[in-house]
N, C-alpha and C positions, 0 to 999 in steps of 0.2 A: 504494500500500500504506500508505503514512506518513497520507494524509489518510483514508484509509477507515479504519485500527486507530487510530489517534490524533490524529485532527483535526487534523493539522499537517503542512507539506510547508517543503522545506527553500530557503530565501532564497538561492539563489546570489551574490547581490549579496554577503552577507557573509562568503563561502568565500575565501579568498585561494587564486590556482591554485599556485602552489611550493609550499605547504604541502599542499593536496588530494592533488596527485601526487605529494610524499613520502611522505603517508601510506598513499597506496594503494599504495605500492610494497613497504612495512612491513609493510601490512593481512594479511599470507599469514602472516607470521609471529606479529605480536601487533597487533590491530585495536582495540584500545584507543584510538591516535590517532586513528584514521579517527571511530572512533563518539563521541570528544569533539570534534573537529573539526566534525563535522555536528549534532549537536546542538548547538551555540552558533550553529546556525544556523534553527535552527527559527522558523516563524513559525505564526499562525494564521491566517492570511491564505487561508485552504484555495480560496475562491471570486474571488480574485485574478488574473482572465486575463491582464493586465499582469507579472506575476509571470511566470505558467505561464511564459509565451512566453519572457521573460526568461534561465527556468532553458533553455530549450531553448539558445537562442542560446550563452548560458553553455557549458550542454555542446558543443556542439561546438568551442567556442573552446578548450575546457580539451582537448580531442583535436584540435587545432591546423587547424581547419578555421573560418575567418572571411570565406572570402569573399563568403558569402550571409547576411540576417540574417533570419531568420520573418518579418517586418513587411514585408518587400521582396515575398514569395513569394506 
């Protein structure tokens, strides 16, 4: 959605995960943090398969799942 409406997908390399899952915990109530959090995260990097893969792995680390990495699969 981020790269198709606005050229841009979000760097998980510069997301710190305690802060992500504080503010997604917040986000129900005031999403303020979340969307200033993720947006200091933006890149333009949109055709970045290094990246892509990257955010993948990311996510599931950030939902505590590491024992497989994309690259491996």
């Amino acid at each position: 959605m981020l790269k198709k409406e606005i050229q841009q997908v979000i760097d998980w390399n510069l997301v710190d995960k305690a802060g992500y899952l504080s503010d997604m915990e917040r986000s129900v109530v005031k999403d303020l943090e979340i969307k200033h959090l993720l947006k200091g995260a933006l890149t333009d990097q949109i055709d970045d398969r290094a990246l892509y893969m990257k955010g993948i792995d990311v996510s599931f680390y950030y939902e505590g799942y590491s024992k497989f990495k994309v690259e491996d699969l």
